[in-house]
N, C-alpha and C positions, 0 to 999 in steps of 0.2 A: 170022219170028223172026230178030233179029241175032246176029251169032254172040258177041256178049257176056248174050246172055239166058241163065239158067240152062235145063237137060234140061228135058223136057215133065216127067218124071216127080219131078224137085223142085220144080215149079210146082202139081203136083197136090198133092206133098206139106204145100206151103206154105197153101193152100188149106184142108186136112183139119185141119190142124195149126191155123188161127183158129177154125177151125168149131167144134175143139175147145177151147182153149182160152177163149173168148168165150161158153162152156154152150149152143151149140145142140147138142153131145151132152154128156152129162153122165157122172161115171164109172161103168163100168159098164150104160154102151150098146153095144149091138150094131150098128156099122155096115151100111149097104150091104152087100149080096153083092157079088161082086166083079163080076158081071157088068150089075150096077145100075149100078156104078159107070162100068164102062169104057161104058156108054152114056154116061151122064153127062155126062163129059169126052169121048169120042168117040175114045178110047184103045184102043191092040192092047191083050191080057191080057200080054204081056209088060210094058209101061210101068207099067199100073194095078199088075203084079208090087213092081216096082222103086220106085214110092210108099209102097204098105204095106211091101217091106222099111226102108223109111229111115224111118219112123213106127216100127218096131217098134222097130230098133235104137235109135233115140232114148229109148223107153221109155216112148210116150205110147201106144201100144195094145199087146195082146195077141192073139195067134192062138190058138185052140184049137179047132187041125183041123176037121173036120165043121162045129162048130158056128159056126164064122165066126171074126169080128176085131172085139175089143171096146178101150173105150176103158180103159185102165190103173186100174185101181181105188187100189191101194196108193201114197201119195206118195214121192217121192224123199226118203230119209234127207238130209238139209240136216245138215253140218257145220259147225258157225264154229268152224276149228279155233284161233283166239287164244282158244277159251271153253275147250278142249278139256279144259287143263293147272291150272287152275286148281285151288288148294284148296279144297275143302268147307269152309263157314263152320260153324265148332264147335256140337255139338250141331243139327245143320240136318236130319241125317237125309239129306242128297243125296249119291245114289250118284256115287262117286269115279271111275268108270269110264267114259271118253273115247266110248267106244261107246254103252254106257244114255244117256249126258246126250244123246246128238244125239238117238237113239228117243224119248226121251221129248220133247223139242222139238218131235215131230212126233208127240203122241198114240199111239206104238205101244207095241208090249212088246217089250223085248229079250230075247235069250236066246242063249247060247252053251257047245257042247262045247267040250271039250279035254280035251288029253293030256299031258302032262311027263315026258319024259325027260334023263337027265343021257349029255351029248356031252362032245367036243372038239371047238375051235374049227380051224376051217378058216381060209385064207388070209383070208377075205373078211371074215367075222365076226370074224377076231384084229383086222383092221385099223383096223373100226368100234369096237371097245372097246376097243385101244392096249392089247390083252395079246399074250402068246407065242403062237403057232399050236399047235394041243396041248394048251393050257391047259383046265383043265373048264371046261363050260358047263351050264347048266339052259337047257336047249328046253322050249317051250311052243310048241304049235301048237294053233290056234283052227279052228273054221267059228260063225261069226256067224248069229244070224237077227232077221227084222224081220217080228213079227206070225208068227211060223212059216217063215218064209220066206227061202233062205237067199241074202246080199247081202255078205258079205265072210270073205277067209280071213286068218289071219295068221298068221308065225312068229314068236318073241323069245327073245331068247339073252340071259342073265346071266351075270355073271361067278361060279363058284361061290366063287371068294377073297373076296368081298361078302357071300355070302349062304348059305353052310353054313353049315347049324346053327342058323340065327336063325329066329325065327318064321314069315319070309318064302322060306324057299328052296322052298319049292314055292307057288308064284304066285297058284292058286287056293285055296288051302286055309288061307288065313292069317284073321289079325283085320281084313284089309281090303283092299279090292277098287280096282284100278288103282293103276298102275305108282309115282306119284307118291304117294299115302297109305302103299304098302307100305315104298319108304324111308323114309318120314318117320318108322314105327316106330323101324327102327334106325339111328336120326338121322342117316342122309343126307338132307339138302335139296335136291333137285333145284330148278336156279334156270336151266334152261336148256335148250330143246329143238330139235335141227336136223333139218326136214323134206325129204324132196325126195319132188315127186309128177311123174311120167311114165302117158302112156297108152302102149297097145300093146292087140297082138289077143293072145287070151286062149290057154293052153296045154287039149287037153284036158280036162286034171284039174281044170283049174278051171272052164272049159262047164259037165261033169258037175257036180262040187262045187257052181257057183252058180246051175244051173238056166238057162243065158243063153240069150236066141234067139239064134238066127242073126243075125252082123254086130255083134253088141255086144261092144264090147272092154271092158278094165278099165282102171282107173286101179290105179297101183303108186305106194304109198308107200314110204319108208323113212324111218324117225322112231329118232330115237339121242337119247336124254335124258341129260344131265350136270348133275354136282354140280361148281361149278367147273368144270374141266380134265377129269375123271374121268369116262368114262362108262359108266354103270352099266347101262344095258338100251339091245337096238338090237332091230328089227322090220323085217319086209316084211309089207308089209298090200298086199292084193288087194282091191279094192273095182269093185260088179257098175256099171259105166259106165253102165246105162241106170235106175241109179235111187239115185247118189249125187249130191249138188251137196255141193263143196269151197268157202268161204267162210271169207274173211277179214277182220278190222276191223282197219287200222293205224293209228300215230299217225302223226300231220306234225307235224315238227319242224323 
């Protein structure tokens, strides 16, 4: 082996990974034991180790203990987040909500708790919505799920100078569902959304909260929506690394 060849054990993984993707296992097969395997390849159980962690973390199989290491049943939620924002074509019946459009893209059911409480804004969130530090805020915090399953957390902070008193100052409870329909009641026009997505390894709370294997990190968004100059809702969204795809369509101009 030259020492520009990848590890033994991402060459194994590369392997596993066509076998799968190409239907000689299909979703919802139960690989090799593991010690089938390290025949196989002719691998210590350490390496054959360090192949299924990097399958796993990837999100293309599942461990479940005793019973072995299966291939990933449930698809990656696929976002095309230039779809995300878009208004509901009148009378269409299509859910408004950035979240549902991608599940249902991908034949699942969506579904989410949450909570709402009225805050003050901290340094960080005054800064994203260009109000006072202090100022009220309506917090909304989410846990998402995909098919029952849970794949993403999120915080949002409104400005309550926007939205006391109006239909909309509690998030979920109004005549319409995402961020972008909910102004539109009290005619703000949202004509504008600035994203930024980063990965990083995951905190605790969120392991717990999103169910993660070991070695799967998240992706961290932060999406702040403006009317004009004005921005009216900002977010941290946590999304499960090994079973989101982030996807864009630009124009060339």
């Amino acid at each position: 082996m030259s020492p520009t060849d990848p590890p033994t054990y991402q060459r194994i993984a590369a392997i596993l990974r066509e076998e799968i993707e190409s239907g000689t296992y299909q979703p919802g097969d139960r690989l090799q034991p593991q010690r089938a395997l390290q025949a196989r390849f002719g691998v210590a159980s350490e390496t054959m180790r360090r192949a299924m962690d990097q399958l796993q973390a990837e999100g293309i199989v599942v461990a479940r203990g005793q019973a072995g290491t299966y291939v990933q049943e449930r698809p990656s939620v696929r976002r095309v987040s230039t779809e995300f924002h878009r208004r509901a074509r009148p009378a269409s019946g299509e859910s408004t909500s950035p979240f549902a459009r991608s599940v249902a893209a991908t034949s699942g059911r969506a579904s989410w708790d949450h909570v709402s409480v009225r805050e003050t804004a901290d340094e960080a969130v005054a800064a994203r919505l260009d109000i006072e530090v202090g100022s009220a805020v309506m917090a909304t915090r989410y846990l998402y799920r995909y098919d029952g399953t849970p794949i993403q957390t999120a915080t949002s902070w409104e400005p309550l100078a926007l939205t006391e008193g109006t239909s909309i100052e509690l998030p979920e409870e109004g005549a319409a569902v995402g961020v972008v329909a909910r102004f539109d009641l009290i005619d703000l026009h949202i004509d504008s959304v600035v994203e930024e997505l980063t990965a990083r390894p995951p905190t605790a709370d969120e392991v717990q909260a999103l169910e993660l294997p070991p070695g799967v990190s998240v992706m961290q968004q932060q999406r702040t929506y403006y009317v004009g100059d004005q921005a009216v809702e900002t977010a941290n969204i946590v999304m499960a690394g090994h079973r989101t795809v982030v996807a864009y369509r630009l124009a060339v101009t």
